[in-house]
Z-matrix of the N, CA and C atoms (Angstrom, degrees):
N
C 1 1.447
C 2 1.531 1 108.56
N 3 1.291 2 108.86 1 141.22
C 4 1.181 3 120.18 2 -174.89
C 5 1.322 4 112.15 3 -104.57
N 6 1.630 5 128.55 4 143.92
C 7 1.540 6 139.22 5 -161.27
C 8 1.217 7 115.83 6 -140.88
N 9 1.683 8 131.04 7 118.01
C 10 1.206 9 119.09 8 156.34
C 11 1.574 10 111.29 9 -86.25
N 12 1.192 11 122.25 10 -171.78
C 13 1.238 12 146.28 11 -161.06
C 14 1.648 13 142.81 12 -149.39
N 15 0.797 14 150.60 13 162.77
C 16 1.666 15 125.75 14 158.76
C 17 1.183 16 95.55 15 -152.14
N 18 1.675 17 130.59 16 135.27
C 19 1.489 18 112.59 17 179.50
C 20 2.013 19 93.61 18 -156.06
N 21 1.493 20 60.69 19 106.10
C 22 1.833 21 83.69 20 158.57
C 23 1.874 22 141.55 21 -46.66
N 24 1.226 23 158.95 22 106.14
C 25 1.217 24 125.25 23 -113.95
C 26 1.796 25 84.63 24 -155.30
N 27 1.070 26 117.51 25 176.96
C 28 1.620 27 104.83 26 -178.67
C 29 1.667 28 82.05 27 -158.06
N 30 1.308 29 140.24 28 -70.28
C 31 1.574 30 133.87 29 161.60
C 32 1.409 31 129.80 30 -112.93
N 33 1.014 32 121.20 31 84.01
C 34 1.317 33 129.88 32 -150.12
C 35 1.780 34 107.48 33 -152.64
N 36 1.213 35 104.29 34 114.51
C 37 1.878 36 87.33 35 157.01
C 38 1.439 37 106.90 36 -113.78
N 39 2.022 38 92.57 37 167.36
C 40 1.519 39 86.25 38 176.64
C 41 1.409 40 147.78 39 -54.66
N 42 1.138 41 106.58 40 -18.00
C 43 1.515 42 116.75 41 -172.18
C 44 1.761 43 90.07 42 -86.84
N 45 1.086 44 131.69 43 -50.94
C 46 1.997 45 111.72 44 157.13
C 47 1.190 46 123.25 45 -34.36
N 48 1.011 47 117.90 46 -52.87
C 49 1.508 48 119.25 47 160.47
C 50 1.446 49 122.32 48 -33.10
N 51 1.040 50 101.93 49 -72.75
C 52 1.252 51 130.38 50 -169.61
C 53 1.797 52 101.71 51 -49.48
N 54 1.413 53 126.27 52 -68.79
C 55 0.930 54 111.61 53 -169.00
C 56 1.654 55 118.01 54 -89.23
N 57 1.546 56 120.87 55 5.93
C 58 0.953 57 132.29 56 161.00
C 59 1.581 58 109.96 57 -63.57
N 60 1.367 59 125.15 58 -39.20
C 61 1.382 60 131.04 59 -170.50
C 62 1.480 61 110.52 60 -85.29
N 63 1.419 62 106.64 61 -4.35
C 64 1.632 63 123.65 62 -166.01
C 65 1.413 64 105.94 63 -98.11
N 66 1.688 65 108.12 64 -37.96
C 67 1.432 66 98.82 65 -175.06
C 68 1.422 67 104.77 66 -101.70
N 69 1.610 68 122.21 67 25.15
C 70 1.506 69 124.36 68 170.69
C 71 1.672 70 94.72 69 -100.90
N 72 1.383 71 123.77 70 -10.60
C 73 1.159 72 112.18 71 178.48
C 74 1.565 73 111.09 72 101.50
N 75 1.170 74 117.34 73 2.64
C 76 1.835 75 122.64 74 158.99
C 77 1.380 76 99.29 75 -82.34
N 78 1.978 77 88.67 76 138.60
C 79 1.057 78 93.86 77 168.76
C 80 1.593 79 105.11 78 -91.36
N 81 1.188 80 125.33 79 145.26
C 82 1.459 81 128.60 80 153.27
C 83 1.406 82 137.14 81 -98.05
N 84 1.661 83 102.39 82 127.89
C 85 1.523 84 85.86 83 -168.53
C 86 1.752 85 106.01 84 -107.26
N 87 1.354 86 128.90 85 -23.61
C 88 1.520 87 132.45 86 157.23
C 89 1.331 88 115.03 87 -145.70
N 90 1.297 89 119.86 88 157.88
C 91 1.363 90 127.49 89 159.29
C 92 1.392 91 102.39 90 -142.12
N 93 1.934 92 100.70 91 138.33
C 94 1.082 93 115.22 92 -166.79
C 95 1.551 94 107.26 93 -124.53
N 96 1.047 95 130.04 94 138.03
C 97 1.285 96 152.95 95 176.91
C 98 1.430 97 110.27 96 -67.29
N 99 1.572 98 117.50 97 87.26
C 100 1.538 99 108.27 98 -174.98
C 101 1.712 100 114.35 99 -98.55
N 102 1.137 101 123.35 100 -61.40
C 103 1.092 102 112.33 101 -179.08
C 104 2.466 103 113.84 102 -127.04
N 105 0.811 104 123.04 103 139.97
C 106 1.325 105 125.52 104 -151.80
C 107 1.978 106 82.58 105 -128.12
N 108 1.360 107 95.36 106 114.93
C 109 2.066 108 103.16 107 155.37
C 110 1.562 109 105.00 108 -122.09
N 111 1.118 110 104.45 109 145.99
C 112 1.713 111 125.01 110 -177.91
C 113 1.653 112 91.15 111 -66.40
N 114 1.417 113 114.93 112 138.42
C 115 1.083 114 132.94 113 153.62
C 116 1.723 115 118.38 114 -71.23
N 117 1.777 116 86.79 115 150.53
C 118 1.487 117 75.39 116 176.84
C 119 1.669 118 147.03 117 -54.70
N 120 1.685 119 108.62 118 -4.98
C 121 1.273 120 115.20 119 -173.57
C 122 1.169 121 107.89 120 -93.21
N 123 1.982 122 125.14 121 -11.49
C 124 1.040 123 130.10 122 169.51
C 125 1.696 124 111.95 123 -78.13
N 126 1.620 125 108.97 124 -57.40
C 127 1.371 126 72.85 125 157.47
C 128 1.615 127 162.74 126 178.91
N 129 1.768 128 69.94 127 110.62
C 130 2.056 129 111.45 128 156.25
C 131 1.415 130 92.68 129 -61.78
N 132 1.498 131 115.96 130 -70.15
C 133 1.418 132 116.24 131 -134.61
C 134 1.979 133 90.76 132 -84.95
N 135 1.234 134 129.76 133 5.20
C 136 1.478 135 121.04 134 165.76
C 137 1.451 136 122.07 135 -102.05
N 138 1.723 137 101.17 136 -10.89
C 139 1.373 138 101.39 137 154.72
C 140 1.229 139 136.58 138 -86.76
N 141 1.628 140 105.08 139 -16.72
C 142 1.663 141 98.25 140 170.74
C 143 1.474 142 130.74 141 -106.02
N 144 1.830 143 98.35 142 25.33
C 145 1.836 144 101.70 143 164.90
C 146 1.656 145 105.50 144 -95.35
């Protein structure tokens, strides 16, 4: 059976993902990078250059 997904992330890259879901025993077949917002420490630190 086949599964989509959507997963929300706060510090995480995909390849964490990825093998986090690997050693729960999912298999994974892609994860895709849909949309990326600056955290708040990004930006602090783009308002004060």
């Amino acid at each position: 059976m086949n599964v989509n997904f959507v997963l929300k992330v706060e510090d995480a890259k995909a390849v964490d993902i990825q093998k986090a879901l690997q050693q729960a025993g999912i298999k994974v077949r892609s994860i895709q990078e849909v949309y990326k917002e600056k955290g708040k420490e990004e930006e602090t630190t783009a308002e004060k250059k």
